[in-house]
C-alpha positions as CSV (number, residue, x, y, z in Angstrom):
1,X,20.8,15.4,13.9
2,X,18.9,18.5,15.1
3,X,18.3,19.6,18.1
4,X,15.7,22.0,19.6
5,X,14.1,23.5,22.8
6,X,10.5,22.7,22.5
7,X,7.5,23.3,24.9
8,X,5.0,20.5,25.4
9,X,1.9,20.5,27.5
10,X,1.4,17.8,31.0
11,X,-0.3,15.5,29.0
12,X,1.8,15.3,26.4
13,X,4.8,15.2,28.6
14,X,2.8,12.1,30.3
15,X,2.1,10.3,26.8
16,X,6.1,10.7,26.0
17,X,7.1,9.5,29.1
18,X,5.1,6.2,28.7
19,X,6.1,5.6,25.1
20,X,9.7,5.9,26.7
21,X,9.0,3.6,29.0
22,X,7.3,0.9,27.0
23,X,9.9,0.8,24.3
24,X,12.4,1.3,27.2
25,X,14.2,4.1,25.5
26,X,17.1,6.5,26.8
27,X,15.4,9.3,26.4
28,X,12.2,11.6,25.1
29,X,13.7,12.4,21.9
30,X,14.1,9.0,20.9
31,X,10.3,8.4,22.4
32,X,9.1,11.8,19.8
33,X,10.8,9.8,16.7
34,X,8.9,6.9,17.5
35,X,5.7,8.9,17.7
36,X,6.7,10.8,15.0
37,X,6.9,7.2,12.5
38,X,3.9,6.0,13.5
39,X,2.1,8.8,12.4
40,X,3.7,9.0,9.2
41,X,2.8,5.4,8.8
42,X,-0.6,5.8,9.8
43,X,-1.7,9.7,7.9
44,X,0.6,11.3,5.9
45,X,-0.9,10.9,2.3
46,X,0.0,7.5,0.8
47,X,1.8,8.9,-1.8
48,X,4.5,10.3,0.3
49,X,5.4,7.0,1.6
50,X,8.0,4.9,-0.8
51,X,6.0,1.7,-0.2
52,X,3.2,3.0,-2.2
53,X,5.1,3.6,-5.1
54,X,6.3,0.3,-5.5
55,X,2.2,-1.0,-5.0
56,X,1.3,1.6,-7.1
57,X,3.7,0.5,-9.7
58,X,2.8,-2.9,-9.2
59,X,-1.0,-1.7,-9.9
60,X,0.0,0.5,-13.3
61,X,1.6,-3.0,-15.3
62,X,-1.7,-4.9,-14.3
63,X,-4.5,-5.6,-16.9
64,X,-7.5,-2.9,-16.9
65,X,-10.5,-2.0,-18.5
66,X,-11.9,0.7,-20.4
67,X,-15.2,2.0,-19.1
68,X,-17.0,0.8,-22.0
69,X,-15.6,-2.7,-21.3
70,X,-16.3,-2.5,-17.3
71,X,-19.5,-1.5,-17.9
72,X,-20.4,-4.2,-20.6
73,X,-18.9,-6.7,-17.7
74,X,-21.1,-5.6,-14.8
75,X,-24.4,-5.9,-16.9
């Protein structure tokens, strides 16, 4: 675990204290990992996630087209 001193604005210090309180944590640190996975989850790059390396794998063994192939099947 790391710990740190950090210095966080009114509103931000509002916004944690309600996440604590809806998810009824202990304390704010366990209310800034919460917030913290979410955005992960919601806009780091999909790559960087391990779920999308499984889908993506899942999409690479599928059947595909060529171009020539796709284009011969939209016309």
């Amino acid at each position: 675990m790391v710990q740190a001193v950090i210095d966080i604005d009114e509103k931000t210090n509002r916004v944690l204290n309600i996440v604590k309180a809806k998810f009824g944590l202990k304390d704010k640190s366990q209310a800034i990992n919460i917030v913290v996975n979410e955005y992960e989850q919601s806009f780091l790059e999909p790559e960087l996630r391990p779920e999308y390396r499984t889908r993506l794998a899942k999409i690479m063994k599928g059947k595909h087209l060529s171009r020539s192939a796709f284009e011969k099947e939209v016309q």
